[in-house]
N, C-alpha and C positions, 0 to 999 in steps of 0.2 A: 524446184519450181512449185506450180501451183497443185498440184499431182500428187505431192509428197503431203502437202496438208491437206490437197480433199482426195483421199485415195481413191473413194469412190465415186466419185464425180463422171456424169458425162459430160462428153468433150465435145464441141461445137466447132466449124471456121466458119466464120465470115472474113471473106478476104478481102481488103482495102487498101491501097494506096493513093498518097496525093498528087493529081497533078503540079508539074513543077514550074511551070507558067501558072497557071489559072489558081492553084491551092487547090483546087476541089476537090470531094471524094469522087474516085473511082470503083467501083465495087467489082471485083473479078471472081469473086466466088461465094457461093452463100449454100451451105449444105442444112440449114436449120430443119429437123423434122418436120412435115407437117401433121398437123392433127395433132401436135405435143406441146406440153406448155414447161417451163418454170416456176418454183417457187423464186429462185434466188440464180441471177445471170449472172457469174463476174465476166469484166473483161479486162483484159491484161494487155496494156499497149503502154510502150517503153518512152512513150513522151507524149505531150499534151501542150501541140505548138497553137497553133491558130484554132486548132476546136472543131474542126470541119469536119474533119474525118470522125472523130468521137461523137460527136454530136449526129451522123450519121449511121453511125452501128447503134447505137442508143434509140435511135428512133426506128429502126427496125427491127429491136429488141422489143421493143413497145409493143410496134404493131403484132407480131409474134405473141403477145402475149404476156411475154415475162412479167412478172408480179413486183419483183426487186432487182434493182440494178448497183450492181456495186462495179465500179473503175477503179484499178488498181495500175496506177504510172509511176515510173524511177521520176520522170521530172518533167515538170510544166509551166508554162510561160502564165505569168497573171493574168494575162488577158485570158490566157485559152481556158484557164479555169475558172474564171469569173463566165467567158462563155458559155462553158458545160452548164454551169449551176443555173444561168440566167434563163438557159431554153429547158432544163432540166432539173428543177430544184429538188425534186425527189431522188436526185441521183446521191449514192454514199461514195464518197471520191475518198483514198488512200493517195499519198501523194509522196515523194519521199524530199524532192527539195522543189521549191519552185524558187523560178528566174525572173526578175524582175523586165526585161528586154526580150524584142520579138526584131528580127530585120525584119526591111519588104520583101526577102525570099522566102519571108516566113518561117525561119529559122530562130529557136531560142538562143537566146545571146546570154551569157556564152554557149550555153548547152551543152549537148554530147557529141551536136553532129549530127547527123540524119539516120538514127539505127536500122533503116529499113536498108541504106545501102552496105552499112555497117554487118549485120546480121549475112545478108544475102551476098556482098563482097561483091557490090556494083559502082563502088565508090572506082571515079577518076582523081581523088586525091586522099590522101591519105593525111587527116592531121594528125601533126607531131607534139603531144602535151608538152613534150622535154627538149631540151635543156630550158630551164626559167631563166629569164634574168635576171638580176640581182633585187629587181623591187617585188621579184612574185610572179610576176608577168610573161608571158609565154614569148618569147623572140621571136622577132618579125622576120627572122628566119628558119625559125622553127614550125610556126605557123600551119605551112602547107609543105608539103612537098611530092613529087611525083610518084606515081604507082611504077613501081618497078616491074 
C-alpha cells in the first residue's frame, strides 16, 4: 500500500461513508491533529462515484490546512471526476481506470461494486464476474447471487 512507498508518512482517518438513499457524505470519524498542518495530504479512496464523499474530505483537508492534496482512486465515474476537479481544481487526482456511466444509486457502471461493503463484508449480495457469456458479457445469471 501507500505505507510501503511513504514509510515515513503520518497516517490520518477521516472516516466517511455515503448515504445510500440521499448519496451524501457522512462523516463518522475525524481524528486530524489539531494545531498541525501538511505540506502534502494524499487520500486514498477505492472509487470516485458521484464526488460527494471526495469532495467532502477534501474540503476539510482544506480547512485543516493541508497545502497539497493529492487523490489517489482504483476508478472513477466521469462525472465524479469532472466533479472533484470542477469544485477542486487544485486537486492532483491519480486515477487508474475511469467509467464512462453512473446509475441513480449512484453506482459506477460497470464499476467494482461498492468497496466499502466489499472491504468491510456488509454486502447482501455478492457479484459473480464469472462465468461470461460468450460475447464478453457477464450472465444474467451470473450477475448477482445470494450471500451464503
Amino acid at each position: 500500500g501507500m505505507l510501503e512507498l511513504l514509510p515515513t508518512a503520518a497516517v490520518h482517518h477521516i472516516g466517511m461513508y455515503r448515504a445510500k438513499e440521499s448519496l451524501l457524505p457522512i462523516q463518522y470519524y475525524n481524528r486530524l491533529p489539531k494545531g498541525k498542518t501538511c505540506d502534502v495530504a494524499y487520500v486514498v479512496d477505492p472509487c470516485i462515484a458521484t464526488a460527494n464523499t471526495i469532495n467532502a474530505v477534501v474540503s476539510i483537508l482544506k480547512r485543516w490546512g493541508a497545502k497539497k492534496i493529492v487523490v489517489i482512486a482504483a476508478i472513477g465515474s466521469r462525472l465524479g471526476v469532472n466533479r472533484l476537479l470542477e469544485l477542486h481544481p487544485t486537486v492532483e487526482v491519480h486515477i487508474g481506470a475511469i467509467d464512462e456511466n453512473i446509475s441513480e444509486s449512484g453506482m459506477i457502471v460497470p464499476g467494482i461494486g461498492d468497496a466499502g461493503d466489499r472491504q468491510f463484508h456488509t454486502l447482501d449480495e455478492i457479484p459473480d464476474l464469472l462465468p461470461l457469456s460468450p460475447g464478453g458479457a457477464a450472465s444474467p445469471a451470473a450477475i448477482k447471487r445470494k450471500r451464503e
